[in-house]
C-alpha positions, 0 to 999 in steps of 0.5 A, a space after each residue: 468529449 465536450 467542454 463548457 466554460 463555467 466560472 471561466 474555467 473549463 469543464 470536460 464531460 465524454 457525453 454533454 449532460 441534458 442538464 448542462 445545456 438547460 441550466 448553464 446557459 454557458 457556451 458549450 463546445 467540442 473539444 479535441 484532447 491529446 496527451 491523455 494517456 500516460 504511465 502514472 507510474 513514471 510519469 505525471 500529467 501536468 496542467 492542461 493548456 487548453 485553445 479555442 480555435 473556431 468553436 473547436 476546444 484543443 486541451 492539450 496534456 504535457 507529462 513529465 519523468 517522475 523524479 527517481 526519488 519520488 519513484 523511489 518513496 513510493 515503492 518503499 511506501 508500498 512495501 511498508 504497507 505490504 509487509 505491515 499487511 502481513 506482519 499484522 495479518 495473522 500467522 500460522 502455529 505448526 499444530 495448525 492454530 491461528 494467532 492473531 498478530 496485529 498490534 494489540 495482540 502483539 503487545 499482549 502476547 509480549 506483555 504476557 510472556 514478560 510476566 510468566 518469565 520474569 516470573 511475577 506471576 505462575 499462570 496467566 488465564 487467557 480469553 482464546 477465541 474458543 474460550 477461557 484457558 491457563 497457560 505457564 511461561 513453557 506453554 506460552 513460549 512457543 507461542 511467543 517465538 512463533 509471532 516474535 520470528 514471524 514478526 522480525 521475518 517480516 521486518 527482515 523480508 522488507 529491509 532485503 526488498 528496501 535494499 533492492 528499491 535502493 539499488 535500481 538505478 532508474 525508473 524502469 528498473 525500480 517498476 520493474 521489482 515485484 514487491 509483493 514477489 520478492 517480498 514473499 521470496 525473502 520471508 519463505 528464505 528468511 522462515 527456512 533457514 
């Protein structure tokens, strides 16, 4: 690795650019580096300090243990942003349909259904993705129950997997929880019951 001072600050480059040396004009000089590796996962690299001891730049990396808190946000982050993936992703009628279940869709459906069973009015023409139909409350009801279940299934899935990010007691521990597994294991156990 090579380093060069630019504006007083040090700049580090594995190969020294041709146009560096050219246009610079700066003091340009090997470096040694230690510290560099690191789990990003538990820990976080602070500032380097950096040395010039004869012509020789020493950069060195201090880390530190992430807080558990910290740890502990960002796999609930993360599992939030699973569970929305799926929840948002789609889900699967027994007769092999597909329904859209992002939010708009969502809305819509519930919009839908409210109007058929209310009832404000008989039959609702839909624009399906192969074309136009009329469907009654009893043929949008399965429907409606199909994204309303897969729906809370989701939020169900990510609140039993929250509990257990809130349990671990350490680092290690917290990493050592498969979001994506244990979240697909809670919504097959959430579906089956």
């Amino acid at each position: 690795m090579h380093a060069a001072i630019i504006d007083g600050s040090p700049r580090f480059y594995p190969r020294l650019p041709k146009r560096l040396e050219h246009e610079v004009g700066e003091t340009i000089f090997p470096a040694t580096v230690t510290g560099w590796q690191y789990d990003q996962r538990l820990t976080e690299r602070l500032a380097p300090t950096w040395q010039l001891d004869d012509g020789v730049l020493h950069i060195a990396y201090q880390h530190r243990q992430r807080p558990l808190k910290e740890v502990r946000e960002t796999l609930l982050a993360n599992l939030a942003d699973h569970r929305w993936r799926i929840e948002t992703g789609g889900v699967e009628l027994p007769n092999g349909a597909r329904i859209l279940t992002d939010r708009e869709s969502q809305a819509q459906l519930t919009s839908a259904y409210q109007s058929l069973s209310m009832p404000f009015v008989e039959s609702i023409d839909w624009k399906a993705a192969d074309g136009w139909v009329t469907v009654t409350e009893a043929e949008l009801r399965p429907i409606a129950q199909a994204v309303a279940q897969h729906v809370q299934g989701c939020f169900k899935a990510e609140r039993q997997v929250s509990e257990q990010i809130a349990a671990a007691e350490s680092a290690e521990a917290l990493y050592g929880i498969d979001i994506a597994g244990k979240f697909e294991e809670a919504l097959r156990d959430i579906k089956n019951v």
